[in-house]
Structure formats: structure tokens, C-alpha cells
C-alpha positions, 0 to 999 in steps of 0.5 A, a space after each residue: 454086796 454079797 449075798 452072805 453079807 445082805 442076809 446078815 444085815 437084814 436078820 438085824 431087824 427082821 426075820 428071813 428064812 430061806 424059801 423052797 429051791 425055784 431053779 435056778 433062783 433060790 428065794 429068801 423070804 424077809 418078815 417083820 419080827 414082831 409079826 411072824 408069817 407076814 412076809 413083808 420082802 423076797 430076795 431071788 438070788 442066784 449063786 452068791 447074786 441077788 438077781 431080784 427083789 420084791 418088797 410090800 410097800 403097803 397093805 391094809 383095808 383101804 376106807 374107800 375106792 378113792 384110797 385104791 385110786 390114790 395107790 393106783 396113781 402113786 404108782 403109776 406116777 413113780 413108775 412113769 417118771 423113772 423110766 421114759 419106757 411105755 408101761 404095760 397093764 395086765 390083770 389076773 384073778 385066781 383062788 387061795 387054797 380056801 376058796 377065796 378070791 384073789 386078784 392084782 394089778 401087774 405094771 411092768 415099765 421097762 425095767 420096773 414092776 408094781 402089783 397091786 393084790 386084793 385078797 378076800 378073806 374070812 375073819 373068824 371073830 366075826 364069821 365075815 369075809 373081808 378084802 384087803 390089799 397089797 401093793 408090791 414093788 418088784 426090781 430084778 428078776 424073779 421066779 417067773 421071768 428066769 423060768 421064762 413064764 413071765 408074771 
């Protein structure tokens, strides 16, 4: 499908905006309608070709560790039945511009690629800090890996 024609289909149901330029990708960022600036899905294209894909598959504030592992065991599951390739594990922490931690999980089994992101954050209403987590299928190539930085 062309790149012209996907952006038109998806602008049906959500709202996409095109991002910065990443040479030689440019990325397009794909949002709920009813909840502007939560990015839900980025297409990395190049020229008039998708190369790549990243979709949320879920977020939330999980009750337990148990709903954590239950995640961390979908995935796995998905990824070790579609492809017959030994899957790598890495892991990363970092900082957002406010202080907060951020951390994820990468697993990258061949050609697929699964992260889950937990994210720390202050609630004003109540002046707490609170965790919730993400987990992101990735297909294609995208930024890092075009530029040869990997994850």
C-alpha cells in the first residue's frame, strides 16, 4: 500500500502528524482522537515506503506483579511461537526531562521486537509519584537500527 494511501486510512480513525525528520526515516506519529498526545503508533517510512512499525499494544497501571508477568509471558509466548530464532534480552533505564524514571524491557527475536517501558510519574491531583507501563510491538526497521544504533 502507498505511503499516501495508508496515512489517508489511518486519518479515518485517528490523528497522525508527522514527526521530526530521523535520515533517512521520517516518522509519522498515530493518536487516539478522543485522546490527543498519546501517541498509540509510529510508521517509519522512507520515500513513499513503510520500512517500519511500532504500535502500543497496552498501557495502564497494572493491580500486581502478577499482571506484569502475565505480559512479560504473552510476549514471549507470541514471539517464540512466530519465529524459530533464539530471542535476545536487553534491558535499559534512563531519565524524562523531569527527573522521573523510566525503564524497559527490548526483546528482539529475529525479525520481531517487543518492549515493555515503565514510566514513573507525578500525579498532580494528588502530589504522588505513580508507575505505569507500556508494552510496544515493533515490525520493521526503525530510527536506531537505520542509523545503525540498534535499540
Amino acid at each position: 500500500m502507498p505511503v499516501q494511501q495508508a496515512l489517508a486510512a489511518l486519518r479515518e480513525n485517528y490523528k497522525v502528524e508527522e514527526g521530526v525528520e530521523a535520515p533517512p526515516l521520517h516518522r509519522w506519529f498515530v493518536e487516539n482522537k478522543t485522546k490527543p498526545n498519546e501517541i498509540i503508533g509510529i510508521l517509519y517510512v522512507n520515500n513513499t515506503v513503510i520500512e517500519g512499525v511500532e504500535h502500543m499494544v497496552l498501557s495502564g497501571n497494572p493491580d500486581s506483579a502478577g499482571d506484569v508477568f502475565g505480559v512479560l509471558y504473552d510476549v514471549s509466548s507470541k514471539l517464540s511461537q512466530k519465529t524459530k530464532s533464539p530471542c535476545m534480552v536487553t534491558t535499559w533505564t534512563n531519565y524524562n526531562p523531569v527527573g522521573l524514571s523510566v525503564a524497559g524491557v527490548n526483546f528482539s527475536c529475529g525479525p520481531y521486537r517487543f518492549r515493555v517501558v515503565r514510566q514513573q510519574y507525578n500525579s498532580d491531583r494528588d502530589n504522588l509519584s505513580a508507575t505505569g507501563y507500556e508494552a510496544w510491538e515493533e515490525l520493521g526497521a526503525n530510527r536506531q537500527q537505520m542509523s545503525g544504533a540498534g535499540f
